[in-house]
N, C-alpha and C positions, 0 to 999 in steps of 0.2 A: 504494500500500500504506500505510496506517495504521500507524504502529509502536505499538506499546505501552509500552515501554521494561522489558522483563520481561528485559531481557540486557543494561542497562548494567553495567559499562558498555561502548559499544560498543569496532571497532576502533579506529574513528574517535574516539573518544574517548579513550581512550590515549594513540593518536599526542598528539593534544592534551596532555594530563596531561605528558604524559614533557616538552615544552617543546623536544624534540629536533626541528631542521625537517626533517619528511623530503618528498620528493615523489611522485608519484603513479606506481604502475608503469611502467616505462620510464624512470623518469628525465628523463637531459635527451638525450639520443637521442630520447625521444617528444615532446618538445620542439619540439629540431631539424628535424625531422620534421612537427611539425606545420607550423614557419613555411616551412620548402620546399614542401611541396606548397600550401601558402595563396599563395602568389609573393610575401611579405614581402621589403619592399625599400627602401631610401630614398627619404620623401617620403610612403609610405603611413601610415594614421591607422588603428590597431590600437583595438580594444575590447575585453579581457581581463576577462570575465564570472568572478565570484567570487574576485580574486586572490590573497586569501589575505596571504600577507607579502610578495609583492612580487616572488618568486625569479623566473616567466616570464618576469615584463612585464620586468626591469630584463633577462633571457638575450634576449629580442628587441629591445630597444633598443640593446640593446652591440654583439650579433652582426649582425642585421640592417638597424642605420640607422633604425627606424621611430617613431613616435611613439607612445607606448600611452598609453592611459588604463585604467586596472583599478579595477573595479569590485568592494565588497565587502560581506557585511551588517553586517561585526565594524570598530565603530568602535576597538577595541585594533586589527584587524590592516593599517586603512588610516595608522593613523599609526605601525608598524612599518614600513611598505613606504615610505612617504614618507619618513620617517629613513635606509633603508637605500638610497635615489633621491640623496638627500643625501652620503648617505658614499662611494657609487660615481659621486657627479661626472656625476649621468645627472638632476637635479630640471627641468630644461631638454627631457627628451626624455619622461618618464614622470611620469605625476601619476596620483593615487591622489582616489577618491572614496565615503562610505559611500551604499551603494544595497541596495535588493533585485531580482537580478536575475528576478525574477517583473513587477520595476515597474520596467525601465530611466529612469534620467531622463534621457533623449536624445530630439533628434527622431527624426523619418526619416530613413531615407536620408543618417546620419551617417556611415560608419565603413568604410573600402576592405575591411577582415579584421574578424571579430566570433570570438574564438573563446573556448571555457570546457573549460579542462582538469581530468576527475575530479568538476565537483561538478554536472553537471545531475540527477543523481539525487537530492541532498539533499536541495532545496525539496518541500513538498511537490507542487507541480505542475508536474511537469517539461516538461510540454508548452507553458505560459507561458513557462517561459526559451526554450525553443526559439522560441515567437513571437516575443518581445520580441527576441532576437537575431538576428531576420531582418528584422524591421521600421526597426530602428536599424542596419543593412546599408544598402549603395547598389545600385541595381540593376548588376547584375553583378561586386557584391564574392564574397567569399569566409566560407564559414561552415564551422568545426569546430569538434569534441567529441569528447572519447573519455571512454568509461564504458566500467566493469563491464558484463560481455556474458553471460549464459547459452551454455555453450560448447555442451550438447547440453539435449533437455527430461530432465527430471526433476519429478516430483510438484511440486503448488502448496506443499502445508506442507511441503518441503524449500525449496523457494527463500524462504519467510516465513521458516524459523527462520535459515536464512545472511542473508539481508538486514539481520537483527532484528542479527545480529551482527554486521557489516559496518558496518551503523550511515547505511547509505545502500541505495539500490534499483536492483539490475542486472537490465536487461531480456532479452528475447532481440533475436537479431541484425534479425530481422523485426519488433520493435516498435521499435525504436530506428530503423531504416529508414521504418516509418510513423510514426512520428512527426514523422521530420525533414519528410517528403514535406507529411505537415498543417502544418507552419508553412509550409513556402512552397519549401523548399528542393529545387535541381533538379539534375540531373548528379551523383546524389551517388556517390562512389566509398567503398571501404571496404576497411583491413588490419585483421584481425582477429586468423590466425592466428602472426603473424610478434609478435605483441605480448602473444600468451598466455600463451606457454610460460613456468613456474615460476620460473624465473630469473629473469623480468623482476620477478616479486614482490619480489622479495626487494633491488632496486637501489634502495635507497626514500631512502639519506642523503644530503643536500646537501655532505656531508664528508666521507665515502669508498665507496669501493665495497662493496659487501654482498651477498656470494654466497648466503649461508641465512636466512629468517627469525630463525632464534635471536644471527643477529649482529648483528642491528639494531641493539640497545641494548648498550653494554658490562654487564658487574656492576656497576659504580658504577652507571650508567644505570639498571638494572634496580633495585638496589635505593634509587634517588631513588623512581622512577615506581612504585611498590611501597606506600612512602610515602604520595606524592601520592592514590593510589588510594585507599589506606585511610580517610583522614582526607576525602576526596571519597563514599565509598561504604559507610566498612566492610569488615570483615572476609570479609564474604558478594558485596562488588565484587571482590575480591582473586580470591576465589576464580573468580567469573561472567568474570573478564579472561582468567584462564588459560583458562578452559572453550572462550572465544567464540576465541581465538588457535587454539584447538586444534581445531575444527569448521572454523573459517573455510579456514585450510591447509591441511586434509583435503580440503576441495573443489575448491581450486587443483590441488591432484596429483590426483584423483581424474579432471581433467579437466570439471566441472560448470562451473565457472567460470573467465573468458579476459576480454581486455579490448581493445577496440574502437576504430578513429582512424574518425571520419568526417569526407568534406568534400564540400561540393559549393556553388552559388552559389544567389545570388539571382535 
Protein backbone atom coordinates (compact mmCIF):
# COMPACT_ATOMS: atom_id res chain seq x y z
CA UNK A 1 0.00 0.00 0.00
CA UNK A 2 1.35 3.58 -0.90
CA UNK A 3 0.41 5.88 1.87
CA UNK A 4 -0.20 9.32 1.01
CA UNK A 5 0.26 10.85 4.30
CA UNK A 6 -3.27 12.65 4.13
CA UNK A 7 -3.71 11.48 8.04
CA UNK A 8 -0.52 12.58 9.72
CA UNK A 9 -0.12 12.51 11.74
CA UNK A 10 -0.17 8.81 12.05
CA UNK A 11 -0.43 6.54 15.35
CA UNK A 12 2.66 5.68 14.86
CA UNK A 13 3.74 8.99 14.99
CA UNK A 14 2.57 10.04 18.01
CA UNK A 15 3.76 7.34 19.98
CA UNK A 16 6.93 8.96 18.47
CA UNK A 17 6.01 12.72 19.27
CA UNK A 18 4.95 11.97 22.92
CA UNK A 19 8.81 10.58 23.56
CA UNK A 20 6.94 8.18 25.97
CA UNK A 21 8.52 4.33 25.07
CA UNK A 22 5.72 2.27 24.66
CA UNK A 23 5.69 -1.29 23.14
CA UNK A 24 3.86 -3.06 20.76
CA UNK A 25 0.45 -4.89 21.78
CA UNK A 26 1.09 -7.55 24.01
CA UNK A 27 3.71 -6.18 25.71
CA UNK A 28 6.24 -8.12 27.01
CA UNK A 29 4.00 -11.24 27.45
CA UNK A 30 4.33 -11.11 23.58
CA UNK A 31 7.79 -10.90 24.01
CA UNK A 32 8.19 -13.67 26.40
CA UNK A 33 6.39 -15.51 24.12
CA UNK A 34 7.96 -15.00 21.27
CA UNK A 35 11.42 -16.07 22.71
CA UNK A 36 9.63 -19.48 24.03
CA UNK A 37 8.34 -20.61 21.20
CA UNK A 38 11.71 -19.44 19.15
CA UNK A 39 13.64 -22.10 21.81
CA UNK A 40 16.00 -18.85 22.88
CA UNK A 41 18.40 -20.09 25.14
CA UNK A 42 22.01 -19.64 26.19
CA UNK A 43 24.79 -19.72 23.43
CA UNK A 44 22.11 -18.90 20.77
CA UNK A 45 22.80 -15.65 18.38
CA UNK A 46 19.46 -13.62 18.17
CA UNK A 47 18.96 -11.17 15.20
CA UNK A 48 16.34 -8.53 16.28
CA UNK A 49 15.05 -6.88 12.93
CA UNK A 50 14.17 -3.00 13.56
CA UNK A 51 14.91 -2.76 17.22
CA UNK A 52 13.99 0.38 17.90
CA UNK A 53 15.55 1.47 21.42
CA UNK A 54 16.65 -1.55 22.46
CA UNK A 55 13.73 -2.80 25.16
CA UNK A 56 13.51 -6.61 23.34
CA UNK A 57 16.88 -7.24 22.45
CA UNK A 58 18.24 -6.07 26.15
CA UNK A 59 14.38 -8.41 27.68
CA UNK A 60 16.14 -11.50 25.68
CA UNK A 61 19.43 -11.19 26.76
CA UNK A 62 18.71 -10.78 30.48
CA UNK A 63 15.85 -13.31 30.52
CA UNK A 64 17.05 -15.73 28.11
CA UNK A 65 21.05 -15.94 28.19
CA UNK A 66 21.21 -15.10 24.24
CA UNK A 67 23.23 -12.99 22.27
CA UNK A 68 21.28 -10.20 20.08
CA UNK A 69 22.29 -8.11 17.70
CA UNK A 70 19.36 -5.55 16.74
CA UNK A 71 19.03 -4.03 13.85
CA UNK A 72 17.62 -0.54 13.07
CA UNK A 73 17.18 2.38 10.20
CA UNK A 74 17.16 5.37 13.04
CA UNK A 75 20.69 6.11 13.72
CA UNK A 76 19.15 8.28 17.11
CA UNK A 77 17.49 4.85 18.06
CA UNK A 78 20.78 2.46 17.64
CA UNK A 79 22.67 4.79 19.82
CA UNK A 80 19.64 4.90 22.60
CA UNK A 81 19.75 1.14 22.62
CA UNK A 82 23.42 0.97 22.87
CA UNK A 83 23.45 3.51 25.89
CA UNK A 84 20.76 1.62 27.43
CA UNK A 85 23.09 -2.11 26.69
CA UNK A 86 25.56 0.03 28.74
CA UNK A 87 23.52 1.19 31.73
CA UNK A 88 21.88 -2.45 32.01
CA UNK A 89 25.54 -4.10 32.21
CA UNK A 90 24.34 -6.29 29.03
CA UNK A 91 27.02 -4.05 26.06
CA UNK A 92 28.93 -7.75 26.21
CA UNK A 93 25.65 -9.61 25.24
CA UNK A 94 23.79 -7.16 22.88
CA UNK A 95 25.07 -4.67 20.33
CA UNK A 96 23.01 -2.59 18.20
CA UNK A 97 23.75 -1.61 14.44
CA UNK A 98 22.18 1.19 11.81
CA UNK A 99 20.76 -1.01 9.00
CA UNK A 100 17.62 -1.28 6.74
CA UNK A 101 16.03 -4.30 7.28
CA UNK A 102 15.00 -4.52 3.54
CA UNK A 103 19.10 -4.65 3.06
CA UNK A 104 20.36 -6.92 6.07
CA UNK A 105 24.09 -6.56 6.35
CA UNK A 106 24.77 -10.04 7.31
CA UNK A 107 25.75 -13.04 5.44
CA UNK A 108 23.92 -16.24 5.25
CA UNK A 109 23.03 -18.42 7.35
CA UNK A 110 24.13 -16.00 10.24
CA UNK A 111 21.69 -16.11 13.16
CA UNK A 112 20.06 -19.42 15.32
CA UNK A 113 16.56 -16.84 15.91
CA UNK A 114 15.82 -13.99 13.40
CA UNK A 115 12.83 -12.37 14.70
CA UNK A 116 11.02 -8.53 14.15
CA UNK A 117 8.51 -7.57 16.47
CA UNK A 118 5.45 -4.89 15.03
CA UNK A 119 7.57 -3.39 12.22
CA UNK A 120 7.57 -5.75 9.07
CA UNK A 121 4.70 -3.73 7.81
CA UNK A 122 6.53 -0.38 7.97
CA UNK A 123 9.05 -0.62 5.07
CA UNK A 124 7.61 -0.23 2.28
CA UNK A 125 8.27 -3.82 1.14
CA UNK A 126 7.48 -6.18 3.54
CA UNK A 127 8.10 -9.13 1.75
CA UNK A 128 12.05 -8.05 1.40
CA UNK A 129 12.27 -8.14 5.29
CA UNK A 130 10.75 -11.31 5.27
CA UNK A 131 13.57 -12.52 2.76
CA UNK A 132 16.30 -10.96 4.10
CA UNK A 133 15.29 -12.54 7.56
CA UNK A 134 15.33 -16.00 6.26
CA UNK A 135 18.34 -15.63 4.31
CA UNK A 136 20.43 -14.25 7.25
CA UNK A 137 18.63 -17.42 9.25
CA UNK A 138 20.78 -20.99 9.52
CA UNK A 139 19.14 -23.65 8.18
CA UNK A 140 16.89 -24.96 10.78
CA UNK A 141 16.85 -21.65 12.86
CA UNK A 142 13.84 -20.09 13.81
CA UNK A 143 11.86 -17.03 12.36
CA UNK A 144 9.18 -14.65 13.83
CA UNK A 145 6.82 -11.73 13.46
CA UNK A 146 3.91 -10.43 14.77
CA UNK A 147 1.98 -7.67 12.91
CA UNK A 148 -1.26 -6.14 12.77
CA UNK A 149 -3.79 -8.88 11.27
CA UNK A 150 -7.09 -8.11 9.59
CA UNK A 151 -9.26 -9.81 12.09
CA UNK A 152 -12.24 -10.50 9.44
CA UNK A 153 -12.56 -8.83 5.51
CA UNK A 154 -13.93 -5.70 5.38
CA UNK A 155 -13.99 -3.26 2.01
CA UNK A 156 -10.28 -2.29 0.53
CA UNK A 157 -10.83 1.62 1.33
CA UNK A 158 -11.76 0.72 4.83
CA UNK A 159 -8.41 -1.18 5.57
CA UNK A 160 -6.53 2.05 3.34
CA UNK A 161 -8.15 4.71 5.59
CA UNK A 162 -7.03 2.48 9.02
CA UNK A 163 -3.73 1.72 7.71
CA UNK A 164 -3.22 5.42 6.46
CA UNK A 165 -3.88 5.96 10.27
CA UNK A 166 -2.10 3.38 11.90
CA UNK A 167 0.80 4.64 10.03
CA UNK A 168 1.94 1.08 9.04
CA UNK A 169 0.12 -1.89 6.94
CA UNK A 170 -1.91 -4.82 8.45
CA UNK A 171 -2.58 -7.77 6.22
CA UNK A 172 -5.00 -10.51 6.46
CA UNK A 173 -4.04 -13.62 8.34
CA UNK A 174 -3.76 -15.58 4.61
CA UNK A 175 -1.29 -12.93 3.32
CA UNK A 176 0.99 -12.74 6.10
CA UNK A 177 0.93 -16.74 5.86
CA UNK A 178 1.98 -16.32 2.02
CA UNK A 179 4.08 -14.20 2.54
CA UNK A 180 6.09 -15.88 5.16
CA UNK A 181 5.66 -19.24 2.80
CA UNK A 182 7.46 -16.97 -0.27
CA UNK A 183 10.46 -16.16 1.66
CA UNK A 184 11.33 -19.43 2.45
CA UNK A 185 9.77 -20.05 5.77
CA UNK A 186 8.24 -23.75 6.72
CA UNK A 187 6.32 -25.32 9.61
CA UNK A 188 4.92 -22.02 10.28
CA UNK A 189 2.50 -22.10 13.25
CA UNK A 190 0.25 -19.12 14.20
CA UNK A 191 -1.69 -17.31 17.71
CA UNK A 192 -3.63 -14.95 16.59
CA UNK A 193 -6.67 -14.85 18.51
CA UNK A 194 -5.31 -15.01 22.12
CA UNK A 195 -3.28 -11.69 21.14
CA UNK A 196 -6.39 -9.66 19.68
CA UNK A 197 -8.43 -9.11 22.11
CA UNK A 198 -8.70 -5.00 23.14
CA UNK A 199 -6.85 -5.24 26.11
CA UNK A 200 -3.90 -6.35 24.75
CA UNK A 201 -4.16 -2.78 22.89
CA UNK A 202 -4.14 -0.91 25.36
CA UNK A 203 -0.70 -2.70 27.55
CA UNK A 204 1.46 -0.56 25.32
CA UNK A 205 3.91 1.29 28.52
CA UNK A 206 7.34 0.03 29.40
CA UNK A 207 6.24 1.75 32.95
CA UNK A 208 3.14 0.53 33.97
CA UNK A 209 0.21 -1.36 33.09
CA UNK A 210 -2.53 0.32 30.88
CA UNK A 211 -5.87 -1.16 30.83
CA UNK A 212 -7.77 1.70 28.32
CA UNK A 213 -6.32 3.41 25.58
CA UNK A 214 -7.11 6.82 27.11
CA UNK A 215 -4.53 5.80 29.97
CA UNK A 216 -1.72 5.76 27.82
CA UNK A 217 -0.47 9.08 28.23
CA UNK A 218 -1.17 11.00 31.71
CA UNK A 219 -2.54 14.97 31.39
CA UNK A 220 1.00 16.12 31.73
CA UNK A 221 1.70 13.46 28.86
CA UNK A 222 -1.02 14.52 26.90
CA UNK A 223 -0.75 17.83 27.09
CA UNK A 224 3.41 17.80 26.33
CA UNK A 225 2.43 15.55 23.07
CA UNK A 226 -0.38 18.15 22.37
CA UNK A 227 2.56 20.57 22.07
CA UNK A 228 4.89 18.41 20.35
CA UNK A 229 2.19 17.85 17.65
CA UNK A 230 1.27 21.36 17.06
CA UNK A 231 4.48 22.86 16.41
CA UNK A 232 5.37 19.37 14.24
CA UNK A 233 1.91 19.65 12.28
CA UNK A 234 -0.30 22.59 13.30
CA UNK A 235 -3.30 23.17 14.50
CA UNK A 236 -5.16 20.93 11.75
CA UNK A 237 -2.31 17.79 13.00
CA UNK A 238 -3.84 18.24 16.49
CA UNK A 239 -6.83 17.83 15.28
CA UNK A 240 -6.05 14.78 12.23
CA UNK A 241 -4.28 12.99 15.99
CA UNK A 242 -7.44 12.95 17.77
CA UNK A 243 -9.59 11.81 14.54
CA UNK A 244 -6.83 8.91 13.51
CA UNK A 245 -6.91 7.67 17.71
CA UNK A 246 -10.50 7.62 17.33
CA UNK A 247 -11.01 5.45 13.93
CA UNK A 248 -8.12 3.59 14.67
CA UNK A 249 -9.90 2.09 18.34
CA UNK A 250 -13.08 1.93 16.70
CA UNK A 251 -11.60 -0.85 14.66
CA UNK A 252 -9.94 -2.73 17.54
CA UNK A 253 -13.47 -3.05 19.37
CA UNK A 254 -15.21 -3.23 16.25
CA UNK A 255 -13.31 -6.50 15.92
CA UNK A 256 -11.60 -5.53 12.19
CA UNK A 257 -8.43 -5.45 13.53
CA UNK A 258 -6.31 -8.27 15.84
CA UNK A 259 -2.67 -8.93 15.89
CA UNK A 260 -0.61 -11.97 14.90
CA UNK A 261 2.67 -14.09 16.50
CA UNK A 262 4.07 -16.09 13.61
CA UNK A 263 6.90 -18.71 13.76
CA UNK A 264 8.19 -21.27 11.84
CA UNK A 265 11.80 -22.26 10.45
CA UNK A 266 14.16 -22.32 7.89
Amino acid sequence: MKRTGIHKPTIEDVVEISGIEALHPGGFALTKRTAEITGMRPGLRVLDVSSGRGTQSLYYAREFGVVVVGLDISDDMVETATAKAAEHNLAQHVSFKQGDSQHLPYDANSFDVVVNECAVGIPDDSQKVLNEMVRVARPGGCIAVHESTWRRAIPPDDKTDIAERYGTTPLEHAEWMHMLEMAGVKNIVSEFEEWSRPEMFWKVRIDKDVRHYSQVLSLTEKATTVYRITKAYGIRGVIKAFQNEKHFYRAVIEGKLGYCLFKGTK
